[in-house]
ZAFIRO-37564 format. One record per atom (N, C-alpha, C): residue in three letters; chain; atom name; x, y, z. Coordinates in pm, 1 decimal. Example, Ala and Ser with C-alpha at 12.3 -4.5 7.8 and 13.67 -1.06 7.14 Angstrom:
<node 'ALA', 'A', 'N', <1319.0, -569.0, 780.0>>,
<node 'ALA', 'A', 'CA', <1230.0, -450.0, 780.0>>,
<node 'ALA', 'A', 'C', <1320.0, -330.0, 780.0>>,
<node 'SER', 'A', 'N', <1285.0, -225.0, 708.0>>,
<node 'SER', 'A', 'CA', <1367.0, -106.0, 714.0>>,
<node 'SER', 'A', 'C', <1290.0, 3.0, 787.0>>,
END
This chain:
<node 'UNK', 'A', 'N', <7386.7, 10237.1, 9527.5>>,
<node 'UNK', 'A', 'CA', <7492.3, 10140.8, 9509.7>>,
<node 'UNK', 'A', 'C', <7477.5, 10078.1, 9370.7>>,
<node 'UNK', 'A', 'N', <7602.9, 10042.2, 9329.0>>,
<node 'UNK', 'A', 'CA', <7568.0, 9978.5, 9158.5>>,
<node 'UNK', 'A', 'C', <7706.9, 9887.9, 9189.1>>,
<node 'UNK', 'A', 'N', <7683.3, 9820.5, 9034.3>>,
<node 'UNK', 'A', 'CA', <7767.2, 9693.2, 9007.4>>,
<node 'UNK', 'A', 'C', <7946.5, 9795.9, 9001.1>>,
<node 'UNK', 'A', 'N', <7982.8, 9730.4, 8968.8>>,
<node 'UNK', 'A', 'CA', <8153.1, 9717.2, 8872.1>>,
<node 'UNK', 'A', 'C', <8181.9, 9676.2, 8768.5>>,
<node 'UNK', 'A', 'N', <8089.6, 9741.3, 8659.3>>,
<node 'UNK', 'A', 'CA', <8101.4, 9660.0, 8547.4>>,
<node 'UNK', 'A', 'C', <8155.6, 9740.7, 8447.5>>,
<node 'UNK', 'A', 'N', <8189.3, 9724.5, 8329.2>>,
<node 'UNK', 'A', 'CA', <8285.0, 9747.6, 8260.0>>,
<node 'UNK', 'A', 'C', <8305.4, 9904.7, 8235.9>>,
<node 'UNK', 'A', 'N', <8173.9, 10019.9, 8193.5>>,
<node 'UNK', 'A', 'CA', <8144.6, 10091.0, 8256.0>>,
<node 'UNK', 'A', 'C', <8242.1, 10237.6, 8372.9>>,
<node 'UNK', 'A', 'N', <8293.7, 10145.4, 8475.7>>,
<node 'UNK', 'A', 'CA', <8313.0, 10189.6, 8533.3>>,
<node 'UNK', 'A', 'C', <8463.4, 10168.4, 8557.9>>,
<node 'UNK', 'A', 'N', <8530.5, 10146.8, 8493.6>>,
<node 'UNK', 'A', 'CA', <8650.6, 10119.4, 8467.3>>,
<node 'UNK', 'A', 'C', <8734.2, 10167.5, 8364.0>>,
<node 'UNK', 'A', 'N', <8887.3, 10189.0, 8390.3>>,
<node 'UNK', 'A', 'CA', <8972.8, 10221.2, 8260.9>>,
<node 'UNK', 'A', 'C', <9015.1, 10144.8, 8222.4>>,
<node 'UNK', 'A', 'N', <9005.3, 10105.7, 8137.2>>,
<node 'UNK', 'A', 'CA', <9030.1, 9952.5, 8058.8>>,
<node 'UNK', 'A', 'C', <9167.3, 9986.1, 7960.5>>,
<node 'UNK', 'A', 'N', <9194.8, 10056.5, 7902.4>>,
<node 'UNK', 'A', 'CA', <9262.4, 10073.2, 7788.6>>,
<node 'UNK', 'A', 'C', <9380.6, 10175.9, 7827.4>>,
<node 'UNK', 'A', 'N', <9510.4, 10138.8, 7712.4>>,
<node 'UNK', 'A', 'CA', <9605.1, 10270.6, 7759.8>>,
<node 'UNK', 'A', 'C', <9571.3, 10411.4, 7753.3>>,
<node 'UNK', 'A', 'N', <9500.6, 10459.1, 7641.9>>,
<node 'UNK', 'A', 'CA', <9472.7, 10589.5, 7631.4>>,
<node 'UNK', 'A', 'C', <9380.3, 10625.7, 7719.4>>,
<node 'UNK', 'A', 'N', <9291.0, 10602.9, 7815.7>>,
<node 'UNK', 'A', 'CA', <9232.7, 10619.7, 7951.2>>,
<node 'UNK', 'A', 'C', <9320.2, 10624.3, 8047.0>>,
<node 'UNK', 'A', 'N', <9434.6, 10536.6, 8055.7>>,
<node 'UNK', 'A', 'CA', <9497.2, 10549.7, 8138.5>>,
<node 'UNK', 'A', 'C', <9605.5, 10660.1, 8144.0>>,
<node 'UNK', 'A', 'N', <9676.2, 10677.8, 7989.0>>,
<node 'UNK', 'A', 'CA', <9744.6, 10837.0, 7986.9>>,
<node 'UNK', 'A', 'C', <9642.8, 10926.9, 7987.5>>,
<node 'UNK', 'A', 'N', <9568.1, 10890.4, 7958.2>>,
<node 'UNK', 'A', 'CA', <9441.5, 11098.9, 8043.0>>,
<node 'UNK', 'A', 'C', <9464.6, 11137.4, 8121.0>>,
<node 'UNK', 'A', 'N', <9484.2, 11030.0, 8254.7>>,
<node 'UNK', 'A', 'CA', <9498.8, 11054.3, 8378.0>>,
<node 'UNK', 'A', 'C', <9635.3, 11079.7, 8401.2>>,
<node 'UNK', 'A', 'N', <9722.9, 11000.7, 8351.4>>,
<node 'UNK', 'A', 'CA', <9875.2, 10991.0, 8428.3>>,
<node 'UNK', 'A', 'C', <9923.8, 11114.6, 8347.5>>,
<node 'UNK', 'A', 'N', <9907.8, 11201.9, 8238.4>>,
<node 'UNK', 'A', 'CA', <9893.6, 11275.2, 8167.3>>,
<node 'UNK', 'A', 'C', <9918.1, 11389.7, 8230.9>>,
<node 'UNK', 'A', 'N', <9776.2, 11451.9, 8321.5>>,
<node 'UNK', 'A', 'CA', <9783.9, 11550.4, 8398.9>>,
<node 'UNK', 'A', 'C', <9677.3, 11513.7, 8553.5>>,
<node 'UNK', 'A', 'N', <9739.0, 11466.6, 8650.7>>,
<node 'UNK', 'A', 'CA', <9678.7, 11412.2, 8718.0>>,
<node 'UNK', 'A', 'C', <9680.4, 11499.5, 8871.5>>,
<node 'UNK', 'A', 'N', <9560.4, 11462.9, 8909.0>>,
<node 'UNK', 'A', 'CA', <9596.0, 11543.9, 9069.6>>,
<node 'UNK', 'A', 'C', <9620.3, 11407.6, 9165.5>>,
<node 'UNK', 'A', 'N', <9671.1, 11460.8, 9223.2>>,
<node 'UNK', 'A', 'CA', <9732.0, 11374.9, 9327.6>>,
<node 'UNK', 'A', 'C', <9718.0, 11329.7, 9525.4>>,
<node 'UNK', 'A', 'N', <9674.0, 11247.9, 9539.0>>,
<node 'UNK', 'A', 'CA', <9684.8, 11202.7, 9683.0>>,
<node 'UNK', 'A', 'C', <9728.7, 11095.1, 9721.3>>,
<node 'UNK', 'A', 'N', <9826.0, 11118.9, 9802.9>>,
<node 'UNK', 'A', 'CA', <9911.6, 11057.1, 9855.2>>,
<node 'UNK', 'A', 'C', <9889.3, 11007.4, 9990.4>>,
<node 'UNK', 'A', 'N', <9878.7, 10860.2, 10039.7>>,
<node 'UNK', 'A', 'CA', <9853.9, 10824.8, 10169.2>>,
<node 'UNK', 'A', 'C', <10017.6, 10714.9, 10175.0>>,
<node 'UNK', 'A', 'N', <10035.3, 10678.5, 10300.3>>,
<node 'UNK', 'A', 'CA', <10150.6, 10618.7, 10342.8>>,
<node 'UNK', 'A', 'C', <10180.9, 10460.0, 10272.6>>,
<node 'UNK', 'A', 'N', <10026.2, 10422.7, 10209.3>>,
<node 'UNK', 'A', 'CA', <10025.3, 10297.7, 10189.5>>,
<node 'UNK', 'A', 'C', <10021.0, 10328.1, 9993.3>>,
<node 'UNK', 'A', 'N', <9946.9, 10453.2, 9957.9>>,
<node 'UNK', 'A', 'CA', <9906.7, 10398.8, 9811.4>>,
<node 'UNK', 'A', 'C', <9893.0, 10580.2, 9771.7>>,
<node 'UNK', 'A', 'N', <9931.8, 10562.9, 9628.3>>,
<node 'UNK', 'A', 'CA', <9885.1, 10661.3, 9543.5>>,
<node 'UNK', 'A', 'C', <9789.9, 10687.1, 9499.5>>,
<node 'UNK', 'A', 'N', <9670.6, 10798.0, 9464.3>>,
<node 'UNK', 'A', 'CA', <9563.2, 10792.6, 9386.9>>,
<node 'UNK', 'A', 'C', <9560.2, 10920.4, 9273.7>>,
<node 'UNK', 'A', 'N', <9585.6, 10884.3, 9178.0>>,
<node 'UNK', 'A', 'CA', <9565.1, 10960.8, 9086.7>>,
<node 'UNK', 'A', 'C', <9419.9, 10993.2, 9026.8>>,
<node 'UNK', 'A', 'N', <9396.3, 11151.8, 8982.0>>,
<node 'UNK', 'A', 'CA', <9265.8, 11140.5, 9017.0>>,
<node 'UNK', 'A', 'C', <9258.6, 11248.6, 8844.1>>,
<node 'UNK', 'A', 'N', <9177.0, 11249.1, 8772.9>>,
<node 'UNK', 'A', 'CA', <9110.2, 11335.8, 8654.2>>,
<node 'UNK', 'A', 'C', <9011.9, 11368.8, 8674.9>>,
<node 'UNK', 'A', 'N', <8901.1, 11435.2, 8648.4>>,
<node 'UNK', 'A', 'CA', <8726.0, 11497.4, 8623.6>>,
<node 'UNK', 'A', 'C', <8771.0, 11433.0, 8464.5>>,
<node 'UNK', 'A', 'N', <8591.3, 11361.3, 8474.2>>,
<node 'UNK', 'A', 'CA', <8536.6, 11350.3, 8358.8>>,
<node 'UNK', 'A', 'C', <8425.4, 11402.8, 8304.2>>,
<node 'UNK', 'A', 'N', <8393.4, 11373.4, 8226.7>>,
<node 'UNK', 'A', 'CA', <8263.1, 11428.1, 8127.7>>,
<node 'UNK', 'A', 'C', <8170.0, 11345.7, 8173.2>>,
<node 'UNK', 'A', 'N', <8191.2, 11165.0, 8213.6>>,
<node 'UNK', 'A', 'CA', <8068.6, 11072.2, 8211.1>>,
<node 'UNK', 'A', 'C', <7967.1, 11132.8, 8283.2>>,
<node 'UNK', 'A', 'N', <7981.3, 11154.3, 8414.5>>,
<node 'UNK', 'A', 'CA', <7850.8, 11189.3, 8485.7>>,
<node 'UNK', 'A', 'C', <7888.9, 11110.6, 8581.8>>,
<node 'UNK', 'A', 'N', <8011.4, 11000.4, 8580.5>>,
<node 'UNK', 'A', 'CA', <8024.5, 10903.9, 8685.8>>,
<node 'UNK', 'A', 'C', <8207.5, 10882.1, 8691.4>>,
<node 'UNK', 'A', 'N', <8200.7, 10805.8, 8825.5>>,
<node 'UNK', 'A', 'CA', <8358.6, 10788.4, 8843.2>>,
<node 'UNK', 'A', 'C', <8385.4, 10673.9, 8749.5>>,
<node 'UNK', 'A', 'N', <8562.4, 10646.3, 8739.0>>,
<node 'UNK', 'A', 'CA', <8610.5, 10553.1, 8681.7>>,
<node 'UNK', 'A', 'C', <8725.2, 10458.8, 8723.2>>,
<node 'UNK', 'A', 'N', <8756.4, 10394.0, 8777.2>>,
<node 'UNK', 'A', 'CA', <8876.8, 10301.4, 8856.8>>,
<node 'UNK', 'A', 'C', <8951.5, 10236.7, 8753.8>>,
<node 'UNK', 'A', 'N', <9087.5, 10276.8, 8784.5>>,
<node 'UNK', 'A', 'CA', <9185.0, 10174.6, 8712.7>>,
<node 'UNK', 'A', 'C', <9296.6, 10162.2, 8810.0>>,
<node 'UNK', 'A', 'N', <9347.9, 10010.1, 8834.1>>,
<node 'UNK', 'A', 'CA', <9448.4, 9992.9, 8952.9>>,
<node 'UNK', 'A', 'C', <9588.3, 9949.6, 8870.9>>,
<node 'UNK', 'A', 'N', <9731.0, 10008.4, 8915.0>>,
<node 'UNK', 'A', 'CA', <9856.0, 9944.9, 8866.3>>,
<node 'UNK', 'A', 'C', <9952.5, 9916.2, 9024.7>>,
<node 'UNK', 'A', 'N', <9916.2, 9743.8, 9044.0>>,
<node 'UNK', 'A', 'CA', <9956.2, 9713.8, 9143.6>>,
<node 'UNK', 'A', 'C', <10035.9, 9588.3, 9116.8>>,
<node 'UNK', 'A', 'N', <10151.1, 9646.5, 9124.9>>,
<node 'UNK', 'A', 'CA', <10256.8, 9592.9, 9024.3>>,
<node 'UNK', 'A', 'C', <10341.8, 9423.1, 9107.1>>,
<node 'UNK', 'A', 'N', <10412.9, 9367.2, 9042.3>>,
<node 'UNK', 'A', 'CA', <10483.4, 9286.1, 9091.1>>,
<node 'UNK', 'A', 'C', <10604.5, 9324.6, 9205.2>>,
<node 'UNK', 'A', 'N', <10600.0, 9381.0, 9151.8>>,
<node 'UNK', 'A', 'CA', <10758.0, 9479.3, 9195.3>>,
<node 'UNK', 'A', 'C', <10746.6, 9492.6, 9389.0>>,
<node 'UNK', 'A', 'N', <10634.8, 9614.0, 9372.2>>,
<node 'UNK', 'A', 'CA', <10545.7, 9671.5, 9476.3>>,
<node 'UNK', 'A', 'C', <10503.2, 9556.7, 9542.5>>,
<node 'UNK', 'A', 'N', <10424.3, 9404.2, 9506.0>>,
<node 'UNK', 'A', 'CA', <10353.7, 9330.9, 9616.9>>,
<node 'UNK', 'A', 'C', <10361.4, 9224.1, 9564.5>>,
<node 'UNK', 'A', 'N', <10457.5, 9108.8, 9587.5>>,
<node 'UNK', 'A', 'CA', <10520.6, 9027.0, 9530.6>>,
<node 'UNK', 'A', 'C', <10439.7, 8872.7, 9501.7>>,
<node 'UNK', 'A', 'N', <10357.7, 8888.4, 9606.8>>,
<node 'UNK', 'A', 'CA', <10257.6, 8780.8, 9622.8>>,
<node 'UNK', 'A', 'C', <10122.7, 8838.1, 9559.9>>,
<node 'UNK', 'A', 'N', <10100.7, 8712.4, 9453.3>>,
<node 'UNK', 'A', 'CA', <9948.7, 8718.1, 9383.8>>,
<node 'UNK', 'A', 'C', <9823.4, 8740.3, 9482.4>>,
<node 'UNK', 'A', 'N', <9849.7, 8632.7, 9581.1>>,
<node 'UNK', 'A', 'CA', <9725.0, 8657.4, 9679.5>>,
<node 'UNK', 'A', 'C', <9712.3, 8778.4, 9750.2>>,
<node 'UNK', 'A', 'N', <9799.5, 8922.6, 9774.3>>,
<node 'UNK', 'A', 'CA', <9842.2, 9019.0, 9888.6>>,
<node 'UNK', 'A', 'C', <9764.6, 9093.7, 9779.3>>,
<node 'UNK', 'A', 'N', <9787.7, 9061.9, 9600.9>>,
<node 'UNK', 'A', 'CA', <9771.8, 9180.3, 9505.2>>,
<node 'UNK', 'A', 'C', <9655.5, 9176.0, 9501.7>>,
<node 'UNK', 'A', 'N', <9573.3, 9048.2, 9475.5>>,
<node 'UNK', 'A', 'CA', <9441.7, 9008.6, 9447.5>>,
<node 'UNK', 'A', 'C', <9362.1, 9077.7, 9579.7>>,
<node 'UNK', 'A', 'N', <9402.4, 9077.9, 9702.1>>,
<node 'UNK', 'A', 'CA', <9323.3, 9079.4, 9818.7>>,
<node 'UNK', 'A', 'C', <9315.6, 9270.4, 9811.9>>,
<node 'UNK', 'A', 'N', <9424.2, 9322.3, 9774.2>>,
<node 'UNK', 'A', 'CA', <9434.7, 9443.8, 9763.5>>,
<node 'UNK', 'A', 'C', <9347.0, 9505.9, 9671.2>>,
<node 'UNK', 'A', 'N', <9306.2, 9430.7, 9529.5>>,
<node 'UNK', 'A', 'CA', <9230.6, 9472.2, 9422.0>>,
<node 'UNK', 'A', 'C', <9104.3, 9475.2, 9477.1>>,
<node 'UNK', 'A', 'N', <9060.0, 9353.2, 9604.5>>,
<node 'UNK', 'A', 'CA', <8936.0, 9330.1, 9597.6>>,
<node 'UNK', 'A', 'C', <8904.9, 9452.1, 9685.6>>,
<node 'UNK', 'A', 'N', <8992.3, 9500.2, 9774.5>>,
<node 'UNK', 'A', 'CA', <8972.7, 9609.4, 9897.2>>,
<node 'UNK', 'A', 'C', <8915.6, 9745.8, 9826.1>>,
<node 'UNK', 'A', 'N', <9038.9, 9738.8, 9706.8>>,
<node 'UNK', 'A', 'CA', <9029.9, 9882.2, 9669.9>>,
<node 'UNK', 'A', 'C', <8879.7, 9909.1, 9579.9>>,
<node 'UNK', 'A', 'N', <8848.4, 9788.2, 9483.8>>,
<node 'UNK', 'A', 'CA', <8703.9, 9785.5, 9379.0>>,
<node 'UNK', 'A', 'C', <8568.8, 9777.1, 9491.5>>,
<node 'UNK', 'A', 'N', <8586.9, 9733.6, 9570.4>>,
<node 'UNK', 'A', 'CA', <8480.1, 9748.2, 9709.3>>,
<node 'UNK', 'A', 'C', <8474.7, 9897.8, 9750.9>>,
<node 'UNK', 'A', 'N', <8586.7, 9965.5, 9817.1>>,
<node 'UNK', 'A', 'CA', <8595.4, 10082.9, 9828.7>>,
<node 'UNK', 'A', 'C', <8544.1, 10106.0, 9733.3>>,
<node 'UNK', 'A', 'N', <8587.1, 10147.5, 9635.0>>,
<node 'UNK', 'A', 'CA', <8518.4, 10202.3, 9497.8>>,
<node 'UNK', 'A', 'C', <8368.8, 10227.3, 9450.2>>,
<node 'UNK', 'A', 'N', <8351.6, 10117.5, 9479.3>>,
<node 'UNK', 'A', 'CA', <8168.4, 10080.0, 9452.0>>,
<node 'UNK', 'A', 'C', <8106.8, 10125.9, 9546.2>>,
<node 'UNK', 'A', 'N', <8120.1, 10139.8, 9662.2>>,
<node 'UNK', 'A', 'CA', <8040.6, 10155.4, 9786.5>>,
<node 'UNK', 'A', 'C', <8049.6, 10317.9, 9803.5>>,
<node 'UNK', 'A', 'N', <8146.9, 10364.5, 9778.6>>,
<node 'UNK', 'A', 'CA', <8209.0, 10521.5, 9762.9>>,
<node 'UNK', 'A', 'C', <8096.8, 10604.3, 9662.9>>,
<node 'UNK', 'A', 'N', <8029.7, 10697.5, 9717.4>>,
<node 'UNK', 'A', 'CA', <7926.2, 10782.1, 9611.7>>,
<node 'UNK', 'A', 'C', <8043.3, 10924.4, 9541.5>>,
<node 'UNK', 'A', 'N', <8123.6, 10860.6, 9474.7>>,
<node 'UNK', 'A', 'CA', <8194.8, 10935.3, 9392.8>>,
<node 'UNK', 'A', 'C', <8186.5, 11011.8, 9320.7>>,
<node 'UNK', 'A', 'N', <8199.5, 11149.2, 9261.6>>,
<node 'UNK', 'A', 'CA', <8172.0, 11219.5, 9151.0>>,
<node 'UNK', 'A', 'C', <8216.9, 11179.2, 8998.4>>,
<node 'UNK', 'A', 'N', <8209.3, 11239.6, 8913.0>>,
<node 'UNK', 'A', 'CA', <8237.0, 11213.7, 8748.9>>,
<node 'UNK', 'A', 'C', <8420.8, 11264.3, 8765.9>>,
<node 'UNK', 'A', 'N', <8490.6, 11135.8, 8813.9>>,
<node 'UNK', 'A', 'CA', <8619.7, 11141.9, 8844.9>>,
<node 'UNK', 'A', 'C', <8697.1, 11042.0, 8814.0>>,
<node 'UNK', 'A', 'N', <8806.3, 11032.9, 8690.1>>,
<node 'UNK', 'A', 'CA', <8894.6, 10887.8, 8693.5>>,
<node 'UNK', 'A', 'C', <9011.0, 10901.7, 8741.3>>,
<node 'UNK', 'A', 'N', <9043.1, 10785.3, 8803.4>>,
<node 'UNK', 'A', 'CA', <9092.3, 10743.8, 8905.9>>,
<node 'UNK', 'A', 'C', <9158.1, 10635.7, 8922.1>>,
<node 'UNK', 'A', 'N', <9327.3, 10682.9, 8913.0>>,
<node 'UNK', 'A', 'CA', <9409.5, 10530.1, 8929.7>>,
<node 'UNK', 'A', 'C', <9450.9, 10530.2, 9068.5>>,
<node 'UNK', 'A', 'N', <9468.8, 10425.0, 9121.4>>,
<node 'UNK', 'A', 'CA', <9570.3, 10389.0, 9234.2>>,
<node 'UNK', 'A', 'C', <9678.4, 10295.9, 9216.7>>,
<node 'UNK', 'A', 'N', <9792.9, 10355.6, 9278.2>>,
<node 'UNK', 'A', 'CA', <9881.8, 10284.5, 9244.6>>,
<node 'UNK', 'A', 'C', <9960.7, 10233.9, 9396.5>>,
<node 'UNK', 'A', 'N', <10062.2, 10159.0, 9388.0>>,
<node 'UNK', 'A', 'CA', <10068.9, 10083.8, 9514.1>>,
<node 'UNK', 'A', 'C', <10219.5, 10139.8, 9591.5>>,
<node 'UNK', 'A', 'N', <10227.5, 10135.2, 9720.4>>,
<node 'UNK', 'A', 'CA', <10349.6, 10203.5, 9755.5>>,
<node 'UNK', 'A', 'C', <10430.2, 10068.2, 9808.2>>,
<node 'UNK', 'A', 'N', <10572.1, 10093.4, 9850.7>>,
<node 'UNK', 'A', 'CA', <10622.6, 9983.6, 9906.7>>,
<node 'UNK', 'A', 'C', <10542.7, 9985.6, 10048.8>>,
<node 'UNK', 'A', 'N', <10542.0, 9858.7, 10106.4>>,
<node 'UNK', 'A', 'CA', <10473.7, 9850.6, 10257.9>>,
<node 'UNK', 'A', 'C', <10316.1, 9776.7, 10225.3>>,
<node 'UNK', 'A', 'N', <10264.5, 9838.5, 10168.1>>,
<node 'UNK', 'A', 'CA', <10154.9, 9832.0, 10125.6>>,
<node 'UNK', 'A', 'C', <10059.9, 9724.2, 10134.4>>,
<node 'UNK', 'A', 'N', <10149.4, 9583.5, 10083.0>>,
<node 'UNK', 'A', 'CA', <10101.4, 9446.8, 10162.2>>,
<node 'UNK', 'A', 'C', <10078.0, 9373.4, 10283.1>>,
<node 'UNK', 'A', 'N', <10192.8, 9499.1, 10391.8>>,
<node 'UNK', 'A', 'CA', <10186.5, 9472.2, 10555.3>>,
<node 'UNK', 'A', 'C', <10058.7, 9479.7, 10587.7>>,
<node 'UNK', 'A', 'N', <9978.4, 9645.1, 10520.2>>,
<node 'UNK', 'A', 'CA', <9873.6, 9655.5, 10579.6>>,
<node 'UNK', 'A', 'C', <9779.4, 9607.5, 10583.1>>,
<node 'UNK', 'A', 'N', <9695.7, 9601.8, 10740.8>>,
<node 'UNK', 'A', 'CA', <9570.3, 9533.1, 10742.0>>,
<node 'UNK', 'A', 'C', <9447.3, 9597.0, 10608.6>>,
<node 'UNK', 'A', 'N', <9344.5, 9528.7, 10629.4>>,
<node 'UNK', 'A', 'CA', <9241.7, 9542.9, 10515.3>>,
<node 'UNK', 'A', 'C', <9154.4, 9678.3, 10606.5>>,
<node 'UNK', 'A', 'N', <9123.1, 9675.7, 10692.0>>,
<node 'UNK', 'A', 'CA', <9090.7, 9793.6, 10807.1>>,
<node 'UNK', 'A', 'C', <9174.6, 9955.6, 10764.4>>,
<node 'UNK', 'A', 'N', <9305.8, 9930.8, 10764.4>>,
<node 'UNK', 'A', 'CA', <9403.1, 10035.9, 10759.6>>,
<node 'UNK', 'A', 'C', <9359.2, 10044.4, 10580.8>>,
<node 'UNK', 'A', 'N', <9400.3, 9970.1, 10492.8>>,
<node 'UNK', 'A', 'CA', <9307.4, 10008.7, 10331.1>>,
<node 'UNK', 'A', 'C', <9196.2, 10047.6, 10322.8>>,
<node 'UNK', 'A', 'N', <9137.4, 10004.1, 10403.2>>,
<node 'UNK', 'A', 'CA', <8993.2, 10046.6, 10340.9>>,
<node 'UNK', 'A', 'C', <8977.1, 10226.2, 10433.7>>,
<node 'UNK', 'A', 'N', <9002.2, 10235.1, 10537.9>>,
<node 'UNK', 'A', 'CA', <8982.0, 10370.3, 10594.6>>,
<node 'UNK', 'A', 'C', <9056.8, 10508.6, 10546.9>>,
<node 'UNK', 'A', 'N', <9187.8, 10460.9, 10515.6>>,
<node 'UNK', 'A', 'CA', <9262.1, 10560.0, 10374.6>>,
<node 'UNK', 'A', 'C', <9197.9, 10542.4, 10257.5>>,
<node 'UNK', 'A', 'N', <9153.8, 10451.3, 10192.7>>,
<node 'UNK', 'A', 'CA', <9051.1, 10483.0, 10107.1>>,
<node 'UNK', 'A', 'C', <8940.4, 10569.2, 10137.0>>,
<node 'UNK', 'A', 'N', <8875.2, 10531.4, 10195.8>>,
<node 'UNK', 'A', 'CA', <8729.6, 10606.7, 10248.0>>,
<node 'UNK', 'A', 'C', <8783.6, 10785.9, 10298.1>>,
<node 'UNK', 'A', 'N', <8876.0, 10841.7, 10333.9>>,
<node 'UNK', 'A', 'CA', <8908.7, 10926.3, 10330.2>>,
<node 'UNK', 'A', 'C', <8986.5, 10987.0, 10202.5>>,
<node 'UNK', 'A', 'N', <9037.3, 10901.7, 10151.5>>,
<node 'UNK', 'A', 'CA', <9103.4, 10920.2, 9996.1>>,
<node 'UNK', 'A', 'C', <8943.4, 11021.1, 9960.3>>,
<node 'UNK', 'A', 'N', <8848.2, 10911.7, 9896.5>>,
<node 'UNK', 'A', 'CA', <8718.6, 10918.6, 9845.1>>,
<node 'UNK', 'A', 'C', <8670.1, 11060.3, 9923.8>>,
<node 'UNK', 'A', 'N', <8649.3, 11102.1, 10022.6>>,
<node 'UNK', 'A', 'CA', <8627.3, 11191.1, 10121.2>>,
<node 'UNK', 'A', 'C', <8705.5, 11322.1, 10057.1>>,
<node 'UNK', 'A', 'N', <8802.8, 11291.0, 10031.0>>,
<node 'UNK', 'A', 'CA', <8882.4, 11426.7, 9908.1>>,
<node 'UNK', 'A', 'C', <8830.7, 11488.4, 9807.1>>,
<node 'UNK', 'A', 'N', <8816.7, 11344.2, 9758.4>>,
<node 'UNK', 'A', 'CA', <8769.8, 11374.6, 9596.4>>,
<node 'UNK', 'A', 'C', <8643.3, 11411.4, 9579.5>>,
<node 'UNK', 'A', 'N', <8599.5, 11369.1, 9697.8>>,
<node 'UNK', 'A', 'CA', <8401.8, 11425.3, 9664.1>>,
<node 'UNK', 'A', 'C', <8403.4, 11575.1, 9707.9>>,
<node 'UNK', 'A', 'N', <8527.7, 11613.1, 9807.6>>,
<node 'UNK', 'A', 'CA', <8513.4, 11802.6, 9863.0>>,
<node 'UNK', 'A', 'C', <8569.4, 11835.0, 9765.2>>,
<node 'UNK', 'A', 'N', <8639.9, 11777.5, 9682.0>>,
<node 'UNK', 'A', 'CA', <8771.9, 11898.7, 9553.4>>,
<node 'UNK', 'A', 'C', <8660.8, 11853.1, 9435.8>>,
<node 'UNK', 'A', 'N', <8591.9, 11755.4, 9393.5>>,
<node 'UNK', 'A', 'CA', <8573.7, 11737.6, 9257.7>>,
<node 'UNK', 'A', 'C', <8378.9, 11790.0, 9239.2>>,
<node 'UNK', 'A', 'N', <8343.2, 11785.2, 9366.9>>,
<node 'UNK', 'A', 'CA', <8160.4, 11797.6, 9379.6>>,
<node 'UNK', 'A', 'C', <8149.9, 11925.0, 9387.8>>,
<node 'UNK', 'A', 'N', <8216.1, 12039.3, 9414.4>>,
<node 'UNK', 'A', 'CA', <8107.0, 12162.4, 9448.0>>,
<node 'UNK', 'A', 'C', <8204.3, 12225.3, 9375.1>>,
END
């Protein structure tokens, strides 16, 4: 297990067109995950969870914290990785996020590890 520190994140636009660029794709009912292989040796998280999509600060914030938890706790491969948000998305419980995540993650470690 490790931190969330800067590191492990896409911080900048040109990280973020790498991915949106040529991206593979998984799709769950609640959220998008766009996914690249990298060179680091480690995964990378960047979230666009827009106004539009989840109108309330607190639904977005609670969603960021679900998804960077997932993230960290997830033994991920050298993979960056946006998620993006679907309509509905704020209905769902934190239970229903986090277990489409954890199977999201469950993808990416059979397509991106062997």
């Amino acid at each position: 297990m490790y931190r969330f520190g800067k590191n492990r994140r896409l911080l900048n636009k040109k990280e973020f067109d790498a991915v949106f660029n040529q991206p593979g794709k998984t799709v769950t009912p609640e959220l998008v995950v766009l996914h690249k292989a990298n060179n680091l040796g480690y995964a990378r998280l960047g979230m666009a969870l827009s106004k539009k999509m989840i109108p309330k600060a607190c639904e977005r914030n609670r969603l960021k914290r679900l998804i960077r938890e997932s993230f960290r706790t997830g033994k991920l491969p050298a993979v960056d990785i946006i998620v993006l948000a679907r309509y509905g998305v704020a209905e769902a419980g934190n239970r229903k996020i986090t277990s489409r995540l954890g199977l999201t993650w469950d993808k990416l470690i059979a397509l991106y590890a062997g």
